[in-house]
C-alpha positions in Angstrom: -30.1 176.8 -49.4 -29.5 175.3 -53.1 -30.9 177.5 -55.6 -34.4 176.4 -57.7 -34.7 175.9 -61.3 -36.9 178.2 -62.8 -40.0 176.8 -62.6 -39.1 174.3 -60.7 -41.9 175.2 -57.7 -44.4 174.6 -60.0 -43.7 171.0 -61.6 -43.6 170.1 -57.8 -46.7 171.5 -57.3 -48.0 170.1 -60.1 -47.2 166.9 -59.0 -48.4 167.0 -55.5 -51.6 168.0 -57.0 -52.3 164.9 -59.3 -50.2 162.9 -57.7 -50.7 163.1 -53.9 -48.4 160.5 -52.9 -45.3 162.3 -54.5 -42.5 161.9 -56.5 -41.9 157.8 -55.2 -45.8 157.1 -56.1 -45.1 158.2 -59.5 -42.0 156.4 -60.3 -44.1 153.3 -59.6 -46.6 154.1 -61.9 -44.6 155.4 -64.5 -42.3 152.1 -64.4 -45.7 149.9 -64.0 -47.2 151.6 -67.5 -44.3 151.1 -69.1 -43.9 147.5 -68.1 -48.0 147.0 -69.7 -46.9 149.3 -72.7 -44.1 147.2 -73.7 -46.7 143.8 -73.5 -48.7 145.1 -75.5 -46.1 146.2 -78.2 -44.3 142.7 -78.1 -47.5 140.8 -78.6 -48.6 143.0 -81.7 -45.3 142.2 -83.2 -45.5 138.4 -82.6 -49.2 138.0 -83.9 -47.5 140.1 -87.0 -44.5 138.4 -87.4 -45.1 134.6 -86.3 -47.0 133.8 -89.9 -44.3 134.9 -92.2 -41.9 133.2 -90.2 -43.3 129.8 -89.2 -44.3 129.6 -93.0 -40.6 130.7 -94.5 -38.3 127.5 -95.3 -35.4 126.3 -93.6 -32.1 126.6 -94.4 -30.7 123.3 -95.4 -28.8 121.4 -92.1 -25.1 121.5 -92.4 -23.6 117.9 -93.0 -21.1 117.1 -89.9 -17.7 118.0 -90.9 -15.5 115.7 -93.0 -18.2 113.8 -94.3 -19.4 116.4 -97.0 -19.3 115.3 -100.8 -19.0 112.0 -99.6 -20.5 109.1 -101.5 -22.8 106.5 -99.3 -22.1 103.2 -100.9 -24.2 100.0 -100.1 -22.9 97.0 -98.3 -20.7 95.1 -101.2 -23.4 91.8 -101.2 -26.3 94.7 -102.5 -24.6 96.6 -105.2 -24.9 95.5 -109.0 -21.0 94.2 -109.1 -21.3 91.9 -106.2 -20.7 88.1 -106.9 -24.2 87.4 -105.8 -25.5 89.2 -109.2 -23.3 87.7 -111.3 -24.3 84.3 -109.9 -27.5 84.7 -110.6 -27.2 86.2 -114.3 -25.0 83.6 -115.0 -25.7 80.2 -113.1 -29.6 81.5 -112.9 -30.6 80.0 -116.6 -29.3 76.4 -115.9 -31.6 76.0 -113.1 -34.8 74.6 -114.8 -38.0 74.0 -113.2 -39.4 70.5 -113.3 -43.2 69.4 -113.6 -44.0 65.7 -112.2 -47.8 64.2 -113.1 -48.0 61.9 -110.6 -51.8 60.8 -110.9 -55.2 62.3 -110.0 -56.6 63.3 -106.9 -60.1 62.0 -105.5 -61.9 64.9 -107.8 -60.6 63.7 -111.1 -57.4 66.1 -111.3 -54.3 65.9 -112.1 -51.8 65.8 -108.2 -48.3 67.8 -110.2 -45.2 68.1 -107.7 -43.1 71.1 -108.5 -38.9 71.0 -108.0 -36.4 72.2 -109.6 -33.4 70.4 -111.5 -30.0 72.1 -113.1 -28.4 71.4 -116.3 -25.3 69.9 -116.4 -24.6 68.6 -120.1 -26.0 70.8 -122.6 -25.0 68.2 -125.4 -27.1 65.7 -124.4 -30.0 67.7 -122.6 -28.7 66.3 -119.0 -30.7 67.4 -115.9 -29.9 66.6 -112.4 -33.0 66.4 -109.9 -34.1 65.0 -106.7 -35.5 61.6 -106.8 -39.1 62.4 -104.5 -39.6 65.1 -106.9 -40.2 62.7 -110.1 -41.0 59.1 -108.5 -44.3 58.0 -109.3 -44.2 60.4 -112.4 -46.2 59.0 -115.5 -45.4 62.8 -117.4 -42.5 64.9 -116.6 -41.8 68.0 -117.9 -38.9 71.1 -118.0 -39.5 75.2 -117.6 -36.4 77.1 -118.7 -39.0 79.9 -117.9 -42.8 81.0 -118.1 -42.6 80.5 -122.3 -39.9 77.8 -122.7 -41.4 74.7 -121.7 -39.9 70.7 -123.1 -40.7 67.4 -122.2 -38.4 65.2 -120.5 -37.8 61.6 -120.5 -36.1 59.7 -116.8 -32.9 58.5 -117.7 -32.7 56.6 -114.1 -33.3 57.6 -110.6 -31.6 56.5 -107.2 -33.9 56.5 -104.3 -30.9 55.8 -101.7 -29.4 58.8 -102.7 -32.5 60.8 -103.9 -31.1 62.0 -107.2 -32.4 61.4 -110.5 -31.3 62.8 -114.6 -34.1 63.6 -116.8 -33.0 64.1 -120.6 -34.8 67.2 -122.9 -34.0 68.2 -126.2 -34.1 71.7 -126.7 -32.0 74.6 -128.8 -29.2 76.4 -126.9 -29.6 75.4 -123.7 -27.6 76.6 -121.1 -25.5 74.6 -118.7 -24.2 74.6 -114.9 -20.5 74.1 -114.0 -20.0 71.1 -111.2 -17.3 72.5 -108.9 -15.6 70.5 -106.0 -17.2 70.2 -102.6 -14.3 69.0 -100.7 -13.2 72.1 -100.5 -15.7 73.8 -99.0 -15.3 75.6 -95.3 -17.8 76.0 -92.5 -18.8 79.9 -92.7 -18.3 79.9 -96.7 -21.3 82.2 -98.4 -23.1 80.4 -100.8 -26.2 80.9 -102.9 -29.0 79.0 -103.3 -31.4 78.9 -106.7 -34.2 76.8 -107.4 -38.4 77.3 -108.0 -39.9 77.7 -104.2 -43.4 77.1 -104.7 -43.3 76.7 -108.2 -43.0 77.9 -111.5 -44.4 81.3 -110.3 -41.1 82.1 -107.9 -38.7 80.5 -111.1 -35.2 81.3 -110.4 -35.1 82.8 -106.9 -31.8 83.7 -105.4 -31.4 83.1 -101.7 -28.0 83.8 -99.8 -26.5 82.3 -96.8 -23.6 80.2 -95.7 -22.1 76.4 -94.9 -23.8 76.0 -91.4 -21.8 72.7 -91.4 -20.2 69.4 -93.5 -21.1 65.9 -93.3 -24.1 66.3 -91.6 -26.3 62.7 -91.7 -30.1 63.4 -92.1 -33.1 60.5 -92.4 -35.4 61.2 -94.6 -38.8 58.8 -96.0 -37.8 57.4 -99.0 -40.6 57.3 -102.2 -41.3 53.4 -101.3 -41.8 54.4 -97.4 -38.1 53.0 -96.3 -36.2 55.5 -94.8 -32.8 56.6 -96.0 -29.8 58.3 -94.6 -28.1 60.7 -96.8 -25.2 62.7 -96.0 -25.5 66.6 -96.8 -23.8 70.0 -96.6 -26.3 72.1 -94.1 -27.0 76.0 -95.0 -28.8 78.8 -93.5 -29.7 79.8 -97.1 -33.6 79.4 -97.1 -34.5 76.4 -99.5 -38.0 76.1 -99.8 -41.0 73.6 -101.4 -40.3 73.5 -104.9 -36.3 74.6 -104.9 -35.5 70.4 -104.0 -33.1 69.7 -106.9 -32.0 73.5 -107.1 -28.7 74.9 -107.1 -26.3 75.3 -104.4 -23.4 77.8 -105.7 -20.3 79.0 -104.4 -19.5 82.7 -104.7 -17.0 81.4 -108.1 -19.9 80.7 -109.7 -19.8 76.3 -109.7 -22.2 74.0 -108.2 -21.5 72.6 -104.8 -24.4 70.7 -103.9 -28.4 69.6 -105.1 -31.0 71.1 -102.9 -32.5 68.3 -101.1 -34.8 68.8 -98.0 -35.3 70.9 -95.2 -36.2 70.8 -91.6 -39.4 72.0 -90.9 -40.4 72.0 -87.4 -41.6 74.5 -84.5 -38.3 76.5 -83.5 -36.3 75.7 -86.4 -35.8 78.1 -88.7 -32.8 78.1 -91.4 -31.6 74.4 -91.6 -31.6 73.3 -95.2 -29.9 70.8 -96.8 -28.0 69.7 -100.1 -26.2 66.6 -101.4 -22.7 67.2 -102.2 -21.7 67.6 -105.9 -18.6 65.3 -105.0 -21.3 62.7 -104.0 -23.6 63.3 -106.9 -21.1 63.2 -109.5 -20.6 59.4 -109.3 -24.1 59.1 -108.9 -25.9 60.3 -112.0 -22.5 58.7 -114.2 -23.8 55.7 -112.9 -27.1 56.7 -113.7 -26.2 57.7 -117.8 -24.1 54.7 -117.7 -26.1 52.0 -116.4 -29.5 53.4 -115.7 -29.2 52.6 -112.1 -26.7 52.8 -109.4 -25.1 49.8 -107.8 -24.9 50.0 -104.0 -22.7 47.4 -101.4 -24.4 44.6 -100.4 -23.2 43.4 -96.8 -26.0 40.4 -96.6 -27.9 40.2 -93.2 -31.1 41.4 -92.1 -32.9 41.6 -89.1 -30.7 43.4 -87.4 -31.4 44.7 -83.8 -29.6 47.2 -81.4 -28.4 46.2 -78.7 -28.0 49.2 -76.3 -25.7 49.3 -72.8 -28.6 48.3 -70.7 -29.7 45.3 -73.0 -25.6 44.3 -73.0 -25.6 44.2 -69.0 -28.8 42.4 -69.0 -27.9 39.4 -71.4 -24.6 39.7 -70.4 -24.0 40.1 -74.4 -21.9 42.9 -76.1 -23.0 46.6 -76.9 -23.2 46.4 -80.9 -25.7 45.2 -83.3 -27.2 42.2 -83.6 -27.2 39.4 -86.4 -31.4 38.1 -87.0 -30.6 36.8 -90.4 -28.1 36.3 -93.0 -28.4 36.0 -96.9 -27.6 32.5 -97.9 -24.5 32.3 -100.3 -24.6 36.0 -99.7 -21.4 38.0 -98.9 -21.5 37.7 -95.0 -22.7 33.7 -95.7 -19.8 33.2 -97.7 -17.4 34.7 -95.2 -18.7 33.1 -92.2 -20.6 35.5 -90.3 -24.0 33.6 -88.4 -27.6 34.4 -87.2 -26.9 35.1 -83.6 -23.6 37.2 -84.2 -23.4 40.2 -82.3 -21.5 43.6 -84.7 -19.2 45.4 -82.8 -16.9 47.6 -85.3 -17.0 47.8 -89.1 -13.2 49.1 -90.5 -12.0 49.6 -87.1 -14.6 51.7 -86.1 -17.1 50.6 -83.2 -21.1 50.2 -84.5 -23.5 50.4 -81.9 -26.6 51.4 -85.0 -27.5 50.0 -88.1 -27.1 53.7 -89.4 -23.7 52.9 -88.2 -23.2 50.1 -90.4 -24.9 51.5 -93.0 -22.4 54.3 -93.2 -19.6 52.7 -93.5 -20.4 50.5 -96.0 -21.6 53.0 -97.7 -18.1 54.4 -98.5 -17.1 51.3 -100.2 -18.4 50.0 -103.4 -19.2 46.9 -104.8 -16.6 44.2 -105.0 -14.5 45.7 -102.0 -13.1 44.0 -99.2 -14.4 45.8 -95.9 -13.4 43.9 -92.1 -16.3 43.2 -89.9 -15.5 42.7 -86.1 -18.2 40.5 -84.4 -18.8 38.8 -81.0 -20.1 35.4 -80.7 -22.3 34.6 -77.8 -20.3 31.6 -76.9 -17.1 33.2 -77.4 -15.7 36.1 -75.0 -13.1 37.1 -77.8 -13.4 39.2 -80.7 -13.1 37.8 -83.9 -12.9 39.7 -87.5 -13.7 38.9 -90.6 -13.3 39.8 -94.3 -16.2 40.4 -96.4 -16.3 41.1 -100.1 -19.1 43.2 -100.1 -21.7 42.0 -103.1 -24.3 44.4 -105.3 -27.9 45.4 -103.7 -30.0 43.6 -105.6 -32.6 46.0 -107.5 
């Protein structure tokens, strides 16, 4: 028999008296009051505790390794050294914004179109515009900025081309330098400065790129005859009011004269500028003369004659002849009401914008070969035309 602690008989007996299912009834309530007690103790500390630390601050986060003291630049086109910025400090003063009085509306008012124009020849006070931004003017004047304000006289406009020089006279003007459009890529950035919307926007800087060369837009011209003009197109938003603006490449030179832009429901980003390569000859003329000459073929009433019209008159597909000029150029060379235009230069017409074009490139007093079809004659026949001066 094992031998008894001293004692020993009583704790059980003790037990068996409070406790009268045993020794396994109290371990169960022994573990169950310590399982409440130790509730009770953990929620007291979090109603104690949570405060201070919900209310203590953070450490700070750790940056992710290998990118601590490392500087986060901007993109090159946003910081204060990119060619943008310098563009605009320095081409940014020769872009002027031009004021046209062009009559009064039905209350009484003065009707003002807003554009914008760049200097070209500080010397003389030169500024290159748009023509539909000062035809019909009886007051012009110039904003170098909100205080600086001249009035400006037309030197000459050219509504086939839409460009036009105004003269000022005016202390320390600044001036633009032309650059050279031919060499110009698809994809180049470019920058485009002008007045959208007026003298309040003066000098905004837009940025984008060549969306494409030799493009051939037709536009109304001021008289209501439409013209074609040839253009650089751009994403770089040109807006009302930046016509006659700056287009600049990133060395800082003008590359084209804001023109026009498309406006229409799902087009977005198609402006428009006249090459500087075009305008240069242009506004010489314009200094020079007061006008511009332009080639003078010498017909009129010309008609299209499209594939289905050719198989159904059994005539063929060009352009053809309603009147010619008499002792004009295509009189003089032989050409007759009736002729049917097939190629100009080698190069087959099927539009008068065709025609148009190509004689475009020449210049008064060229020679320029004209391949036509008479109806009564199944063989081509060409012809030489010294191309004469559009009368004014």
């Amino acid at each position: 028999m094992a031998a008894v602690a001293p004692g020993g008989n009583k704790g059980v007996a003790f037990l068996k008296r409070f406790f009268p299912g045993g020794l396994r009834r109290y371990r169960i309530l022994l573990l169950v009051s310590l399982v409440f007690l130790s509730s009770v103790l953990g929620a007291g500390a979090a109603l104690y505790f949570a405060p201070r630390l919900m209310f203590r601050p953070l450490p700070p986060a750790s940056p992710p390794q290998g990118l601590i003291n490392q500087p986060v630049g901007l993109p090159a086109q946003y910081t204060a050294d990119s060619p943008v910025v310098t563009i605009a400090r320095q081409v940014g003063p020769s872009v002027v914004g031009v004021q046209a009085m062009t009559g009064t509306n039905y209350t009484g008012d003065g009707v003002v179109k807003q554009g914008s124009g760049v200097i070209f020849d500080t010397t003389n006070g030169y500024i290159v515009t748009n023509n539909h931004v000062i035809a019909g003017a009886g007051r012009i004047t110039v904003s170098l900025d909100r205080e600086q304000t001249y009035p400006a006289t037309l030197v000459g406009a050219d509504e086939r081309s839409d460009l036009a020089v105004l003269k000022v006279q005016g202390p320390n003007l600044p001036q633009a330098r032309l650059g050279d459009s031919s060499t110009l890529q698809v994809g180049e950035t470019v920058v485009a400065i002008g007045n959208p919307l007026g003298r309040e926007f003066a000098r905004s800087v837009t940025v984008g790129v060549i969306s494409a060369l030799n493009r051939e837009v037709t536009v109304p011209g001021s008289r209501g005859v439409e013209i074609t003009l040839r253009v650089l197109q751009t994403d770089a938003p040109i807006n009302p009011g930046n016509s006659g603006g700056a287009l600049v490449n990133l060395r800082g030179e003008i590359i084209g004269i804001n023109s026009v832009k498309i406006a229409a429901s799902g087009v977005e980003g198609m402006g428009f500028a006249i090459p500087i390569n075009d305008v240069r000859p242009i506004i010489d003329q314009i200094i020079t003369r007061g006008y511009v000459t332009h080639p003078f073929l010498g017909v009129y009433n010309l008609q299209e004659i499209t594939p289905e019209m050719a198989q159904w008159y059994n005539i063929p597909v060009g352009v053809y002849v309603g009147g010619v000029f008499k002792d004009g150029p295509a009189a003089k060379a032989g050409l007759q009401v009736g002729d049917v235009i097939t190629a100009v230069e080698n190069q087959k017409v099927a539009t008068y914008d065709d025609i148009q074009r190509l004689i475009n490139k020449k210049s008064p007093g060229d020679q320029v070969t004209v391949t036509i079809r008479r109806l009564k004659s199944p063989n081509p026949v060409n012809y030489t035309i010294t191309l004469g001066e559009l009368p004014k």
